[in-house]
Backbone as a printed PyTorch tensor [residue, N CA C, xyz], in Angstrom:
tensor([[[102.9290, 225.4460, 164.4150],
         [102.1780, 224.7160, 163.4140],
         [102.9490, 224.6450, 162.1020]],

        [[102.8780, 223.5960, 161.5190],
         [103.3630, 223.2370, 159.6650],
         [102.5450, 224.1990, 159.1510]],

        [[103.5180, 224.9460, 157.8000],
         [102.7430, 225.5730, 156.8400],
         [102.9470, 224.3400, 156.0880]],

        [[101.2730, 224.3450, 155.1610],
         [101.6690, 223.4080, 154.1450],
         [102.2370, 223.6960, 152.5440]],

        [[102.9100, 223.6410, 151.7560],
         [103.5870, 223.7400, 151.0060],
         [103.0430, 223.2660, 149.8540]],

        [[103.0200, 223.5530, 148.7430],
         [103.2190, 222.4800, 147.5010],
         [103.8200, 221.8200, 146.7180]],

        [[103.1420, 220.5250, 146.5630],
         [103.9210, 218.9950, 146.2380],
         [104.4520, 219.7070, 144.5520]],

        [[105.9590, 219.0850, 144.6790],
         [105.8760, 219.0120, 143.2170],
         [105.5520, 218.2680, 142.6470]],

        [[104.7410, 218.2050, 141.9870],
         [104.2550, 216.6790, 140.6660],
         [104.8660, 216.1950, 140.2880]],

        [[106.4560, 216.2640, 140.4760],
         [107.1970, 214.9940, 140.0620],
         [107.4620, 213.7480, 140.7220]],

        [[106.7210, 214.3090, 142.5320],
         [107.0160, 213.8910, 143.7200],
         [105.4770, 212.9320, 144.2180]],

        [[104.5890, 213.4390, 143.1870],
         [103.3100, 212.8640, 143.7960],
         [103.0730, 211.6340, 142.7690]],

        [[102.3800, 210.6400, 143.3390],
         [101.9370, 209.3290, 142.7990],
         [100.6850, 209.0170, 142.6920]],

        [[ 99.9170, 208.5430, 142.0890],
         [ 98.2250, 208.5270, 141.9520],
         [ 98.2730, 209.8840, 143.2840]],

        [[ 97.9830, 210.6760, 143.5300],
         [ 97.4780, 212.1330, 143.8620],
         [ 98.1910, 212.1730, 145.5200]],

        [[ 99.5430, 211.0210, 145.8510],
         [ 99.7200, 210.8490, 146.8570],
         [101.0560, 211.1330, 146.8900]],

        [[101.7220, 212.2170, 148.2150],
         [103.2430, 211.9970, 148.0270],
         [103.9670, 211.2900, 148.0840]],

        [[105.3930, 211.3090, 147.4880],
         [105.3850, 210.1190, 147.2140],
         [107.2990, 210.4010, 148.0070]],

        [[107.2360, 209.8130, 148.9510],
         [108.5140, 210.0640, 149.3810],
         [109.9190, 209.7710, 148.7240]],

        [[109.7720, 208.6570, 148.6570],
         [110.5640, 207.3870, 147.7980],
         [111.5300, 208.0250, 146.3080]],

        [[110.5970, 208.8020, 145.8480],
         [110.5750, 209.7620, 144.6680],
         [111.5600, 210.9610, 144.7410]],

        [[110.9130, 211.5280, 146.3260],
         [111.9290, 212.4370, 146.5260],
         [113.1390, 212.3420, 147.1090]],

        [[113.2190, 211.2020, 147.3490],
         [114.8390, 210.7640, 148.0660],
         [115.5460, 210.3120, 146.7570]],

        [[114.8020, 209.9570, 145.5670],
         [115.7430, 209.3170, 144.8270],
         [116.1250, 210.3720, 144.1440]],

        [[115.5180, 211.5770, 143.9060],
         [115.6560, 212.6260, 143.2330],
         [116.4810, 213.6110, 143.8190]],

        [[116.7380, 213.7770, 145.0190],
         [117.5440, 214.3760, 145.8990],
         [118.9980, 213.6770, 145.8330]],

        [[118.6800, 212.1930, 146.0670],
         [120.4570, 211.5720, 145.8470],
         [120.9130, 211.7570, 144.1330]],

        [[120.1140, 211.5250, 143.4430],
         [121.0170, 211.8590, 141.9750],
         [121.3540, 213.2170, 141.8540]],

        [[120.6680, 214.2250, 142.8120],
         [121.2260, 215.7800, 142.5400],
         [122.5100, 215.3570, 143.5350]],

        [[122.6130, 215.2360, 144.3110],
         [123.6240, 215.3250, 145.2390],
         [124.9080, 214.5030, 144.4730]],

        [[124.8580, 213.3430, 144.4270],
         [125.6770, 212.5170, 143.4710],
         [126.4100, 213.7540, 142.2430]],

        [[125.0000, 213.7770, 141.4620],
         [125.8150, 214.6550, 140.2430],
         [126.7280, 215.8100, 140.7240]],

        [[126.0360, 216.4620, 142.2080],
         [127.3460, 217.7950, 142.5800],
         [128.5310, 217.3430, 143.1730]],

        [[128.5400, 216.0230, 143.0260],
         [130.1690, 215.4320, 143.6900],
         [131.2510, 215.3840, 142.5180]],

        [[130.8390, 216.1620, 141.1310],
         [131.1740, 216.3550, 140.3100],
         [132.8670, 214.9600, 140.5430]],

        [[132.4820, 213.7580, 140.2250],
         [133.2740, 212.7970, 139.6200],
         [134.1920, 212.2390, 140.8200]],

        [[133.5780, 212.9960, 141.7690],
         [134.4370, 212.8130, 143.7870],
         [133.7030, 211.7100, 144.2440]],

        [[134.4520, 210.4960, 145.1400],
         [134.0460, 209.7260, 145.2790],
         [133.4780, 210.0510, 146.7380]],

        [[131.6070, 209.5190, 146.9160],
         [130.8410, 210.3420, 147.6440],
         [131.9730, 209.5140, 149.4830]],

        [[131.6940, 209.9840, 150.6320],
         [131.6890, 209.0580, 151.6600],
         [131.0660, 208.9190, 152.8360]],

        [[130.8000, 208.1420, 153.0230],
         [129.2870, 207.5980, 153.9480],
         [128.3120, 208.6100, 153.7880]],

        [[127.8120, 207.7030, 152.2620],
         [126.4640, 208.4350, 152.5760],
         [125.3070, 207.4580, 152.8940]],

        [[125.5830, 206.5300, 153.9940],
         [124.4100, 206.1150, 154.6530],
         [124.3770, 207.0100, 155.8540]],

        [[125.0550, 207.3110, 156.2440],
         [125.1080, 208.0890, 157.7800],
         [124.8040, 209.7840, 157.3270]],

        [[125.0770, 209.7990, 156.0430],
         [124.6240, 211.2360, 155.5740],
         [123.2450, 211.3780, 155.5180]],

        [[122.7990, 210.9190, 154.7410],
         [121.1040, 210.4710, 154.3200],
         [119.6880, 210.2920, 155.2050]],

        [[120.7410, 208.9080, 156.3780],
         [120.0270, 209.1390, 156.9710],
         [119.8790, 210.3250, 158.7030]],

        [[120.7970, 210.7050, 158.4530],
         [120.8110, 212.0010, 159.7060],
         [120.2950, 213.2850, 159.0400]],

        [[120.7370, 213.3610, 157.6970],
         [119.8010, 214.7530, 157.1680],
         [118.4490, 214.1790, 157.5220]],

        [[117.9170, 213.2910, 157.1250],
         [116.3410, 212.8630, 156.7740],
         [115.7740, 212.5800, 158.7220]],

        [[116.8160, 211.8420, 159.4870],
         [116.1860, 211.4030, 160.7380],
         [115.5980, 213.1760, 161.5400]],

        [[116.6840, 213.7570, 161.2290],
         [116.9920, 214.9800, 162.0910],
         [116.0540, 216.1250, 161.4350]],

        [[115.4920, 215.9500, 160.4580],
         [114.4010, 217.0430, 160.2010],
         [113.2140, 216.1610, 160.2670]],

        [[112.4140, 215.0470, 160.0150],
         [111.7870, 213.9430, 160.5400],
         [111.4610, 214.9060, 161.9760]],

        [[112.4190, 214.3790, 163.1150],
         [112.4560, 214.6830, 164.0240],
         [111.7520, 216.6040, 164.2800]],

        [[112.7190, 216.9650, 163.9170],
         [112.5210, 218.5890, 164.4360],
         [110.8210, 218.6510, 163.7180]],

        [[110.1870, 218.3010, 162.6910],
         [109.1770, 218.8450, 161.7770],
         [108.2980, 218.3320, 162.6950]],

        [[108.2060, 216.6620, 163.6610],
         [107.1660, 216.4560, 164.0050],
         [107.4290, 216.8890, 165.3750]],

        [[108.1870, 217.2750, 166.2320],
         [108.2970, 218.2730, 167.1280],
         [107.6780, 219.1870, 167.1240]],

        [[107.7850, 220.4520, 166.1220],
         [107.2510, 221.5740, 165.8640],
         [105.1310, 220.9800, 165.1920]],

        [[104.9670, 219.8010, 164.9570],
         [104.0640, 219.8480, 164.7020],
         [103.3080, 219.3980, 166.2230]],

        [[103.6240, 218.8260, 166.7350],
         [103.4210, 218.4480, 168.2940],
         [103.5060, 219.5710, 169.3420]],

        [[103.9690, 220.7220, 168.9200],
         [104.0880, 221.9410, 169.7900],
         [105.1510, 221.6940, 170.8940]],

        [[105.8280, 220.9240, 170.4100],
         [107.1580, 220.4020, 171.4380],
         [106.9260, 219.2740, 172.4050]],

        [[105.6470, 218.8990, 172.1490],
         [105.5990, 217.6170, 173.0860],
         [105.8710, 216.6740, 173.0710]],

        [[107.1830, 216.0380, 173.4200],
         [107.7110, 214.9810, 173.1760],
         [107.1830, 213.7530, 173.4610]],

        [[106.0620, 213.7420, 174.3350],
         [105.4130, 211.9650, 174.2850],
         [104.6720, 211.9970, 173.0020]],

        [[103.8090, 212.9690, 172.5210],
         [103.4000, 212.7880, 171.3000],
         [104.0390, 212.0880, 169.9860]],

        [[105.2320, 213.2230, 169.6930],
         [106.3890, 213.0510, 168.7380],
         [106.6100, 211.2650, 169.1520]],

        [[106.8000, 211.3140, 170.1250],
         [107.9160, 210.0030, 170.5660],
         [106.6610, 209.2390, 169.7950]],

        [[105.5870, 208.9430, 170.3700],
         [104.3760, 208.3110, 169.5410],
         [104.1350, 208.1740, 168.2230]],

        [[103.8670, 209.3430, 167.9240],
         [103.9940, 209.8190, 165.8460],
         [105.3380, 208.8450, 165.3080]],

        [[106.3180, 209.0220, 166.3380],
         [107.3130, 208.7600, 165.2390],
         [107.4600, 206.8980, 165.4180]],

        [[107.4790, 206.3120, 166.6340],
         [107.1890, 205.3360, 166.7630],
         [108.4300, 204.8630, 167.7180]],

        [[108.8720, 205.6410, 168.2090],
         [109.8550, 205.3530, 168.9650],
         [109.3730, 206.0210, 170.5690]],

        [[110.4870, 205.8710, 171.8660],
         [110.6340, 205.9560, 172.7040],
         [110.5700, 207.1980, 173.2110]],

        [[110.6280, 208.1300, 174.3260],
         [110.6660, 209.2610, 174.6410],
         [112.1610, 209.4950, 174.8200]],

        [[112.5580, 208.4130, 175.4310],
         [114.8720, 208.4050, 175.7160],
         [115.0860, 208.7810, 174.4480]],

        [[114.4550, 207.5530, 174.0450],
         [115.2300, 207.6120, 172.4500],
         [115.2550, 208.8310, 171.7080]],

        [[114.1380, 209.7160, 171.4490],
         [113.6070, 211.2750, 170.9390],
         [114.6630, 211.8900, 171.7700]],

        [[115.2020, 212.0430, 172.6960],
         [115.3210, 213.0460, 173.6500],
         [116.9720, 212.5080, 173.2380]],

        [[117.4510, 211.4970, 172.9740],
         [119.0970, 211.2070, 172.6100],
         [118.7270, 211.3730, 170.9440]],

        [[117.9750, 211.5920, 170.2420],
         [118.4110, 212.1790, 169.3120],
         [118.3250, 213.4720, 169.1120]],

        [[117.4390, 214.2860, 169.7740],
         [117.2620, 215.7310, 169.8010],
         [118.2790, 216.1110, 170.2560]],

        [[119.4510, 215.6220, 171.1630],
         [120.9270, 215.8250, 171.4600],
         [121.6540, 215.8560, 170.6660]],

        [[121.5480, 214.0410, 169.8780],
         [122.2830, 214.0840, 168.7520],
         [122.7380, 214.9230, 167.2850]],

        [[121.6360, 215.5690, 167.1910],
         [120.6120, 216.8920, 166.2160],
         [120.9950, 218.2890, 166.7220]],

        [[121.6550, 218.4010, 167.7270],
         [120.8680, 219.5270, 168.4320],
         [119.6970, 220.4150, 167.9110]],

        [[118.6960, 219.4110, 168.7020],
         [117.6470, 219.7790, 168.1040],
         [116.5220, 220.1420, 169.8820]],

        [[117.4400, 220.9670, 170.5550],
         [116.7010, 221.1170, 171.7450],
         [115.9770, 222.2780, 171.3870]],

        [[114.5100, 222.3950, 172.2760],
         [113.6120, 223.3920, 172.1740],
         [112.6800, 223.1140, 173.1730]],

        [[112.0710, 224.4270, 173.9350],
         [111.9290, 224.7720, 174.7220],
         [110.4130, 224.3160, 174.4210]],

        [[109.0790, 223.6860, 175.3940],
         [107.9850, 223.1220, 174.5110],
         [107.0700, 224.6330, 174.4150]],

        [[106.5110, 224.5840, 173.1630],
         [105.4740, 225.9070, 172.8690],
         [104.4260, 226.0850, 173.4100]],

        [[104.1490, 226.5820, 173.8270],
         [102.7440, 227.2550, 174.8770],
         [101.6670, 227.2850, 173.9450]],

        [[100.7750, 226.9770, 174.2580],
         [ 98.8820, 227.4090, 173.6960],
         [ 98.8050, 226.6730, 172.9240]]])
């Protein structure tokens, strides 16, 4: 199961999270620690940090059941199952 956490308020929007917020706030930290280095591919960075915990979080919220996940997330069961490769993000499904 997800523990739930708390939002930072810099991240929430009329009382809603606000994703958008936190990606933009995450790339200007990251940017600024490239201290004046020119960044490279960070589309393939961005989005594999973000696909690949996406992935593992609604896994673990699904108790490992991948038709679920595959559902939640809006994709395929192949498809989940070639990126949980891609990720190595294999796990064994959780009982009870």
């Amino acid at each position: 199961m997800l523990e739930q956490i708390e939002k930072p308020t810099e991240f929430v929007k009329d009382g809603a999270f606000n994703l958008a917020e936190c990606v933009k706030y995450n790339f200007k930290n990251y940017i600024l620690s490239l201290d004046n280095t020119d960044p490279k591919e960070l589309h393939e960075l961005f989005v594999s940090q973000v696909e690949s915990v996406l992935i593992d979080e609604v896994l673990k919220w699904t108790g490992g059941n991948e038709c679920k996940a595959a559902k939640y997330l809006g994709i395929a069961r192949g498809t989940l199952r070639s990126k949980r490769k891609k990720y190595n993000l294999e796990r064994k499904r959780e009982q009870g």
